[in-house]
N, C-alpha and C positions, 0 to 999 in steps of 0.2 A: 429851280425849275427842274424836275424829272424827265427825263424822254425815256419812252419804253423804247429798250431793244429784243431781236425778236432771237434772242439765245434761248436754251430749254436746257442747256449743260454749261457745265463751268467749261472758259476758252482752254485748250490745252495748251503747257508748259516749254512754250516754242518760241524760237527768238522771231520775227517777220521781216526780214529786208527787203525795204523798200526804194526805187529813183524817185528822187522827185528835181523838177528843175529849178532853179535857180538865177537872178537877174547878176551878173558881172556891175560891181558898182565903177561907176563911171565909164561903162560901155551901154550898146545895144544888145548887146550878146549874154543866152545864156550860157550857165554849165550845169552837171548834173552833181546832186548832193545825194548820198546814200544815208538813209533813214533806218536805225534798226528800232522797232518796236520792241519791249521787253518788259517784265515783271519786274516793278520795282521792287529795288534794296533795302536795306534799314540806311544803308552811305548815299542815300536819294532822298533820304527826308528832308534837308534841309535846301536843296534844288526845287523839290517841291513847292515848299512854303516859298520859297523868294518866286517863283514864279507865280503863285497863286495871288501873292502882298502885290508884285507888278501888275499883272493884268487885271485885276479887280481894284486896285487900291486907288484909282483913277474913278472911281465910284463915288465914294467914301464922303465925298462934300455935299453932292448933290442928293444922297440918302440919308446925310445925319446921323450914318452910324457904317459901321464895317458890314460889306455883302456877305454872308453864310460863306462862300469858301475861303473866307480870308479864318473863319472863325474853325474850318473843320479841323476833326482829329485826327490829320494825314498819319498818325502812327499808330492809331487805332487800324486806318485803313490798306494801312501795310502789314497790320500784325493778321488782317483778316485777307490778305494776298487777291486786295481787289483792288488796284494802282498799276497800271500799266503805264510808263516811258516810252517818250521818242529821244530816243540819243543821236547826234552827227555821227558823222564819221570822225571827227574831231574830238568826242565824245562826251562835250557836255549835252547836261537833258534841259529838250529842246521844248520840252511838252510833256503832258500827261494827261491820263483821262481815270475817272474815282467808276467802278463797276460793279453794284452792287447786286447780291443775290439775291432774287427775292423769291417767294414759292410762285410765283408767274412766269417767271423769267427774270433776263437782268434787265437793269434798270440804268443808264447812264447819268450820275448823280451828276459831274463836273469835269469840266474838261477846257482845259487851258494851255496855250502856248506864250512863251515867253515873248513881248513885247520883244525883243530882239532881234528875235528869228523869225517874228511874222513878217519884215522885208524881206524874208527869203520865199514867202509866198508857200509858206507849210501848213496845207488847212489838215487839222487834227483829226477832225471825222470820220476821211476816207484810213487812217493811219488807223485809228482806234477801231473802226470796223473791219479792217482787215487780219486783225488778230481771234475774232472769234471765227 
């Protein structure tokens, strides 16, 4: 599924730190987690895919076949520097979103957070739109 976004230029070449909060496991209590959004690496392709395999690959039975981003060409989509990352502050990548150029604008192909860290309550969206 496509969702139009309403960019008209490529994002610029900027790292984006973000707070986001955080639940204390076995507390009430949060704390806050620093989120750097970033242009991913060629040394992120492989965080990618295990993210993409985890969060879709929970599909997979009930489709009879693997969802499209489990199938895409994340290094196609690095070589064309349309892959944006959320890294912790800890710094593995926590997320990503696929943005693609189109002659409309961009277009948000895919976008995924690692089953892991979505107990940390990291919705990707406001992450991924605050880079363009």
């Amino acid at each position: 599924m496509h969702k139009r976004v309403s960019l008209k230029k490529r994002p610029p070449r900027v790292q984006t730190v973000v707070m986001v909060h955080r639940p204390v496991p076995g507390t009430k209590r949060t704390s806050w987690m620093t989120i750097t959004i970033r242009h991913a690496a060629p040394s992120d392709l492989a965080s990618i895919q295990a993210i993409s395999d985890a969060a879709y690959g929970v599909y997979v039975a009930a489709m009879g076949q693997k969802p499209g981003p489990m199938l895409a060409d994340y290094g196609a989509h690095l070589a064309d520097d349309a892959v944006l990352v959320a890294v912790d502050s800890g710094g593995p990548v926590r997320g990503y979103a696929v943005m693609l150029d189109r002659p409309d604008g961009f277009w948000l192909e895919n976008i995924a957070v690692d089953p892991a860290a979505q107990v940390m309550r990291i919705n990707p969206v406001p992450l991924a739109c605050r880079q363009g």
